[in-house]
C-alpha positions as CSV (number, residue, x, y, z in Angstrom):
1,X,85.8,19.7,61.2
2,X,88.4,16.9,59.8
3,X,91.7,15.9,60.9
4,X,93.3,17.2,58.0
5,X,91.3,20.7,58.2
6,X,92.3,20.9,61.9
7,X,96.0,20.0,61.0
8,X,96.2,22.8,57.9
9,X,94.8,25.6,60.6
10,X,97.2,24.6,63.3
11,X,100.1,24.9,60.9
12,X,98.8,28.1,59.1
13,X,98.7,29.9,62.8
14,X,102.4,28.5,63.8
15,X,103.5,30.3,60.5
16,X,101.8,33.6,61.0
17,X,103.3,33.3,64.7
18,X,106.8,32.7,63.4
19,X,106.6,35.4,60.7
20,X,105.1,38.1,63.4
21,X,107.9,37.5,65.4
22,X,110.9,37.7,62.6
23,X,109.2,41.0,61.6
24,X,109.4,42.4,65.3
25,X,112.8,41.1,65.8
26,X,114.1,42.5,62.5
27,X,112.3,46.2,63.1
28,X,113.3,46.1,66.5
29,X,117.1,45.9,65.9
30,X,117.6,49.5,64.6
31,X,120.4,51.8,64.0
32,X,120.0,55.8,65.6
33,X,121.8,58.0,64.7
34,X,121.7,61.5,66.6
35,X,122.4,65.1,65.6
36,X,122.5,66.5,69.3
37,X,123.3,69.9,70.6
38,X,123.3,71.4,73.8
39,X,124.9,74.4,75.8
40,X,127.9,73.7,78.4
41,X,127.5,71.9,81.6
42,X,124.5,69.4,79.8
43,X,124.8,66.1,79.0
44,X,126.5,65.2,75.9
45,X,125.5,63.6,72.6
46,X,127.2,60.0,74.1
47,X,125.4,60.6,77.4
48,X,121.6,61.2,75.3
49,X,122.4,57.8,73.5
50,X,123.3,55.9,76.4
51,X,119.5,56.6,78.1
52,X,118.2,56.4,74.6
53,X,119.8,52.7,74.4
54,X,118.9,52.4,77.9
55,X,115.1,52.6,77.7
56,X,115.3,50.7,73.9
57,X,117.2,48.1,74.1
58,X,117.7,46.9,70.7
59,X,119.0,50.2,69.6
60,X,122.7,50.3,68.2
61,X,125.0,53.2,66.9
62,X,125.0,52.6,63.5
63,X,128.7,51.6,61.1
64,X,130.2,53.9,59.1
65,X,128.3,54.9,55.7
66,X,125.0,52.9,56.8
67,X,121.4,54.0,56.8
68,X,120.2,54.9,60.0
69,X,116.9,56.5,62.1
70,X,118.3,60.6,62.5
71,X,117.6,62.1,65.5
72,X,118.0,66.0,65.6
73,X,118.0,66.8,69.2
74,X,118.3,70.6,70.7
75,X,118.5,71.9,74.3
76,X,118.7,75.5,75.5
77,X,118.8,77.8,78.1
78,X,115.5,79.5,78.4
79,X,114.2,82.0,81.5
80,X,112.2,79.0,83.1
81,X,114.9,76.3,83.0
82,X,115.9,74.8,79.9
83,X,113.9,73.2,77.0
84,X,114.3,70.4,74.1
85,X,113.1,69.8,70.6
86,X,113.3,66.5,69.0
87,X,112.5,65.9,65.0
88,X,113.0,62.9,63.4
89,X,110.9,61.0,60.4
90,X,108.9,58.1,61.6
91,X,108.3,54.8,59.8
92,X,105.4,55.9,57.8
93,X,107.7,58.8,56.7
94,X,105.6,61.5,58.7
95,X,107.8,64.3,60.1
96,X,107.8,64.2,63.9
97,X,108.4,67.0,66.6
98,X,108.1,66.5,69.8
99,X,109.4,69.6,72.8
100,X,110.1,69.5,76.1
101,X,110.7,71.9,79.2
102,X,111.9,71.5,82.9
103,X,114.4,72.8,85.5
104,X,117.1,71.4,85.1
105,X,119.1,70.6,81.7
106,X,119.8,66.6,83.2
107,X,116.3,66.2,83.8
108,X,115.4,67.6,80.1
109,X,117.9,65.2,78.5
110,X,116.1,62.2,80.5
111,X,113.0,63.1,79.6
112,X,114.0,63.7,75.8
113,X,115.6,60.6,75.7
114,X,112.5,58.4,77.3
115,X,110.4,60.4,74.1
116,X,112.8,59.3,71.9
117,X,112.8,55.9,72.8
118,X,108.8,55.5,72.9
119,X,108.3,57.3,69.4
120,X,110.8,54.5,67.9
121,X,109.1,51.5,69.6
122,X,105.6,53.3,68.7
123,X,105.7,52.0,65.0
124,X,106.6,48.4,65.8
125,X,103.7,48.3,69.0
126,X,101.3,49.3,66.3
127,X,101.8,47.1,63.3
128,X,98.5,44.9,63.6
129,X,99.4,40.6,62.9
130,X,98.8,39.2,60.0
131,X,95.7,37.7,59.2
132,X,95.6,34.2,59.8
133,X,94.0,32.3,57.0
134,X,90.7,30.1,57.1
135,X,90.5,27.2,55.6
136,X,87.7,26.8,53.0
137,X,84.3,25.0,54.7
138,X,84.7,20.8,54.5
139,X,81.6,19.3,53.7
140,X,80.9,15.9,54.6
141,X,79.0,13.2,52.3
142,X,76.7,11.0,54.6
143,X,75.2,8.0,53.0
144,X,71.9,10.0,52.8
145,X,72.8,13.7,51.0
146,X,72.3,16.2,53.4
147,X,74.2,19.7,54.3
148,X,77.0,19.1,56.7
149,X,76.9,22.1,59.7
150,X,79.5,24.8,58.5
151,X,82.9,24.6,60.4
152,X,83.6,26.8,63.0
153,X,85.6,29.8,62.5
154,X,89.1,30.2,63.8
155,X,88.9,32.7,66.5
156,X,90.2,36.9,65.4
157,X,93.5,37.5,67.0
158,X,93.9,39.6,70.0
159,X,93.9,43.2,69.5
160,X,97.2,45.0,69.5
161,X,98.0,46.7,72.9
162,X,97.6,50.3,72.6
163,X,101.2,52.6,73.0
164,X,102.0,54.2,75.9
165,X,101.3,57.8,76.0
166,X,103.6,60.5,74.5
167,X,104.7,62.7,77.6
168,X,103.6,66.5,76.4
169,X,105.9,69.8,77.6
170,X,103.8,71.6,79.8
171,X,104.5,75.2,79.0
172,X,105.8,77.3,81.3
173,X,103.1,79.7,83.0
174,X,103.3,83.6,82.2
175,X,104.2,85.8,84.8
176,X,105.0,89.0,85.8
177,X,108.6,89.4,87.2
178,X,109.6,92.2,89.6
179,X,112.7,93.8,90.6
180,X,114.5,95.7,92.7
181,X,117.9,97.4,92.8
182,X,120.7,100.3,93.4
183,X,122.6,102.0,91.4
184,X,125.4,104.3,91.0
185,X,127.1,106.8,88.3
186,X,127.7,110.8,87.0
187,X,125.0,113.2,85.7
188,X,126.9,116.3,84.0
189,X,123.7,117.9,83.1
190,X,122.3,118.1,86.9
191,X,125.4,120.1,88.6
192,X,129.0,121.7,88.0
193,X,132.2,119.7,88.0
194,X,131.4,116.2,88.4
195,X,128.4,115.7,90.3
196,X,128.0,111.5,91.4
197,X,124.5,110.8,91.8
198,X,123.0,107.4,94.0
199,X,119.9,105.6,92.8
200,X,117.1,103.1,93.7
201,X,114.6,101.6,91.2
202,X,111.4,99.2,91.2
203,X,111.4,97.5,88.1
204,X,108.4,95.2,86.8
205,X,108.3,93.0,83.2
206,X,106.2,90.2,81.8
207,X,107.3,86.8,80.5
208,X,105.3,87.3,77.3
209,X,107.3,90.3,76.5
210,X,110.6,92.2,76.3
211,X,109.4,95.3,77.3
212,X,109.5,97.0,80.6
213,X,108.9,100.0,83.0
214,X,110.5,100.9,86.1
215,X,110.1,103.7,89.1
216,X,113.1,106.2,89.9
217,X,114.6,107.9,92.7
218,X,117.7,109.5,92.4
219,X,120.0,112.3,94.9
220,X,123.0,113.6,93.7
221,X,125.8,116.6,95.2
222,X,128.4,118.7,93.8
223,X,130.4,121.7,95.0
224,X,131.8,124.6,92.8
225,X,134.8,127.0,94.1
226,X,134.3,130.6,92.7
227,X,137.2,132.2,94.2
228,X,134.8,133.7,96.7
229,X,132.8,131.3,98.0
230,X,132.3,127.7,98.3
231,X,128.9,126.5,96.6
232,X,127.4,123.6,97.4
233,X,124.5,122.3,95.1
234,X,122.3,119.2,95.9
235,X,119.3,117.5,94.0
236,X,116.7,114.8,93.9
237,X,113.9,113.7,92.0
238,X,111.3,110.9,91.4
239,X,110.6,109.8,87.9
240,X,109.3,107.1,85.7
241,X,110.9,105.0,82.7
242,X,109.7,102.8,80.1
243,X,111.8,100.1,77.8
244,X,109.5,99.3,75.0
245,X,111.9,96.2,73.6
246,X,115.1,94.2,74.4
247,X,117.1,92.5,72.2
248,X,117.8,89.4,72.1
249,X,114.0,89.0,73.6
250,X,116.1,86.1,75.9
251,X,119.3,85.1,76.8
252,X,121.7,86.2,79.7
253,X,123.1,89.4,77.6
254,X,120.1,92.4,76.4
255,X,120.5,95.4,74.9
256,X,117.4,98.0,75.8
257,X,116.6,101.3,74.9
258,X,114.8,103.3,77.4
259,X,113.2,106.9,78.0
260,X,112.4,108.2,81.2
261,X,110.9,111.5,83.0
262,X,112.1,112.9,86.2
263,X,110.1,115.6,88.8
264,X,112.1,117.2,91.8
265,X,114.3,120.2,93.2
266,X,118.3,121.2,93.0
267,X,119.3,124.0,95.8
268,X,122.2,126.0,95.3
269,X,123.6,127.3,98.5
270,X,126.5,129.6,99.2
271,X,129.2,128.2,102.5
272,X,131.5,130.4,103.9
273,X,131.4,133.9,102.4
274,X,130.2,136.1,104.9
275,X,131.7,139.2,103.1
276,X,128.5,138.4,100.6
277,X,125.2,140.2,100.7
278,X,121.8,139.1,100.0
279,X,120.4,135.5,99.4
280,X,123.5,132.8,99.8
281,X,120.8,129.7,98.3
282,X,118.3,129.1,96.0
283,X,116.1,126.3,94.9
284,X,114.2,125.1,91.8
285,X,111.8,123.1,90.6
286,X,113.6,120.3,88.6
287,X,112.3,118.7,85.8
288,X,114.2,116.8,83.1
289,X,113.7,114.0,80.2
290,X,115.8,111.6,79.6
291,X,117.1,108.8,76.8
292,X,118.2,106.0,78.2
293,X,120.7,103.4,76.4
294,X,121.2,100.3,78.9
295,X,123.2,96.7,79.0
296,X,121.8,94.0,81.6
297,X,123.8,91.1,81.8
298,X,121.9,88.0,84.5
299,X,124.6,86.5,86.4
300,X,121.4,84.1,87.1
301,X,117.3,83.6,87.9
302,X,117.8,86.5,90.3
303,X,120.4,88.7,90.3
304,X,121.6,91.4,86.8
305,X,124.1,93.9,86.1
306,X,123.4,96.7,84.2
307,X,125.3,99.7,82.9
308,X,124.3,102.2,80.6
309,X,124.9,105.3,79.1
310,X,121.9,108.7,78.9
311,X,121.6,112.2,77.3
312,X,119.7,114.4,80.1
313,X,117.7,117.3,78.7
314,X,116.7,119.5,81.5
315,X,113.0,120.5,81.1
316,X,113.7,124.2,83.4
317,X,116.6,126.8,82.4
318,X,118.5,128.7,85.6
319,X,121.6,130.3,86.2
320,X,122.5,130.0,89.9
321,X,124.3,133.7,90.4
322,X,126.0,135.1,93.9
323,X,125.2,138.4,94.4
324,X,127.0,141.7,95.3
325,X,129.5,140.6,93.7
326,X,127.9,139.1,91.3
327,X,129.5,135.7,90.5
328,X,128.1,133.1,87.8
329,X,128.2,129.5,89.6
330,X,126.4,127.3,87.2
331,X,124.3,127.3,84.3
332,X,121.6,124.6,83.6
333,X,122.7,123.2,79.9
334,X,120.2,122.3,77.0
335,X,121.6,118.8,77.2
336,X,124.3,116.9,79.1
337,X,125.4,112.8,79.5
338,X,125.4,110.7,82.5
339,X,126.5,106.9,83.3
340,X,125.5,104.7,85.2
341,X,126.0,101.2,86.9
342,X,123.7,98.9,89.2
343,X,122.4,95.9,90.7
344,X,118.5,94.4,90.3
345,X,117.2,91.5,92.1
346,X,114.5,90.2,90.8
347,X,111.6,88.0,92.4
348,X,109.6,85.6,91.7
C-alpha cells in the first residue's frame, strides 16, 4: 500500500472515532422526566430521580417547557410486599413496560430505578459504529506491466458489547393462607332477651382468589324470668361457611358476603320453681342457615378485624313451655339478626 493510501485510512478512522464519540456524548446527556406515584411511607418522586441519576450519570431534570424521556412510574401495596410498573417509549419509539416485586417498598424503588437507568443507556450500548471507509485498491505501474497484489483490507471494528441483562419480577408464588380467630357478638334468633354468643373459627383462602371457607363453633346463654321461674337456655353448634368473592379482590379494607350452615343442640331448663310439676328442661336438635354480611379490615400480613352483620333462619320450630302451670318461655322465630365482632391471625 502507498504512503498516501496509508495516510487517507489513518485519517478516515480518526474521523469515524471522533464522530462515534460526539454521537455518544450527545445521546448520553439526556433529560428524564418522571410521572411517579407511590403510597405513604415510600420514597418520593425526588428520591426515585436521585438513584435514577445515581446509576446514569449523565441524566438531568429537564428546564421548564423542554422535551424530555417520560417516565411513568407506579408502586403499590400488594399482599406479597409491594410492586412497580415502569412505561416509558424508547429511542426506536417502541412502548416499554417493565414490573417489579419485593418486600419492601425501598427495595422496589431501588430496583425500579436501576431498570430505569439500564433501559435508557440500552439504546446508546447498542448503536453499532459507523463503517469505516476503504480506500479504493492502488495499483502500482512497474516498468514491466504486471498486476500489483491487492491492498490489504482495513480490519472490521470490534463488535459492540452486548447490554447487561434486564432484571425480570419474579412473581410471587401462590399459596394457600390459613387463619385462625375468636369472636364475639348477639344472636336474637337462638334465645330470649339478649342472648351473647362466643365463637372460634379456622379459616383457609388462596392467593389466586377472593374467595373463602371457614369452620364454625359457636356457644351462647340467655335467661328468661317468667314470673314463676327462672329459665336458663344454653346452645352450641358446629357449622361450615363459604365466601364466594370479596371486593376489592386486594387491599387492607374487603367487603364479603357469606352463607353458612350450623348443626347442634339448645336446652331449656327450669331453676328454682319447685312448686312446678313435671319436666323443668328440654333439649333440641339445633339446626339453622345463615346469610352472612362481613367487613375485614388487615391491620397487617397477619393479624384482621372483622365485623359483620347476619339474618339467622332456624332450620327446627319449638316452643319451650313450663308445665302445670303452663307458662310460654320462648318461641324459636322464622328469622332473627345477630352481630358479630373478631380477631383472625393468619399464617403463613
Amino acid at each position: 500500500m502507498s504512503r498516501t493510501a496509508r495516510r487517507a485510512l489513518t485519517a478516515a478512522l480518526a474521523v469515524a472515532f471522533a464522530v462515534g464519540r460526539f454521537h455518544g456524548d450527545a445521546a448520553a446527556d439526556e433529560a428524564i422526566r418522571a410521572e411517579y406515584t407511590a403510597p405513604p411511607g415510600c420514597p418520593d418522586q425526588a428520591e426515585f430521580l436521585a438513584r435514577v441519576q445515581a446509576r446514569l450519570s449523565a441524566a438531568r431534570v429537564p428546564e421548564p417547557g423542554e422535551l424530555a424521556r417520560t417516565l411513568a412510574v407506579a408502586v403499590a401495596e400488594d399482599e406479597d410486599g409491594f410492586a412497580a410498573r415502569l412505561d416509558f417509549v424508547d429511542a426506536r419509539g417502541e412502548a416499554i413496560v417493565r414490573t417489579l416485586s419485593g418486600k419492601t417498598c425501598d427495595e422496589v424503588v431501588s430496583g425500579i430505578a436501576l431498570v430505569a437507568a439500564l433501559a435508557l443507556e440500552a439504546p446508546h450500548e447498542q448503536q453499532a459504529p459507523e463503517p469505516v471507509p476503504v480506500p479504493p485498491p492502488v495499483v502500482t505501474v512497474a516498468p514491466v506491466v504486471t498486476a500489483a497484489p491487492p491492498p490489504a483490507k482495513a480490519p472490521p471494528p470490534p463488535p459492540a458489547p452486548a447490554p447487561p441483562p434486564t432484571p425480570r419480577a419474579t412473581p410471587s408464588a401462590e399459596r394457600f393462607r390459613f387463619g385462625a380467630g375468636l369472636g364475639g357478638g348477639v344472636v336474637w334468633y337462638a334465645a330470649p332477651e339478649l342472648p351473647p354468643r362466643a365463637d372460634g373459627a379456622l379459616r383457609v383462602g388462596h392467593t389466586s382468589a377472593a374467595a373463602s371457607g371457614r369452620v364454625s363453633f359457636r356457644s351462647w346463654t340467655s335467661t328468661a324470668d317468667t314470673g314463676s321461674a327462672t329459665t336458663r337456655f344454653q346452645g352450641f353448634s358446629g357449622g361450615l361457611e363459604g365466601c364466594p368473592l370479596a371486593w376489592p379482590a386486594t387491599g387492607p379494607l374487603r367487603l364479603e358476603p357469606c352463607a353458612g350452615l350450623s348443626l347442634g343442640a339448645l336446652e331449656g331448663r327450669a331453676e328454682d320453681a319447685p312448686e312446678l310439676e313435671g319436666e323443668t328442661s328440654s333439649t333440641i336438635f339445633w339446626a339453622d342457615a345463615r346469610a352472612v354480611a362481613r367487613l375485614r379490615i388487615a391491620l397487617g400480613r397477619v393479624v384482621e378485624v372483622e365485623g359483620q352483620g347476619e339474618l339467622g333462619f332456624p332450620l327446627r320450630r319449638h316452643e319451650f313451655v313450663l308445665a302445670n302451670p303452663r307458662v310460654s318461655v320462648f318461641e324459636l322465630p322464622a328469622v332473627g339478626p345477630g352481630v358479630r365482632v373478631g380477631v383472625m391471625l393468619h399464617f403463613p
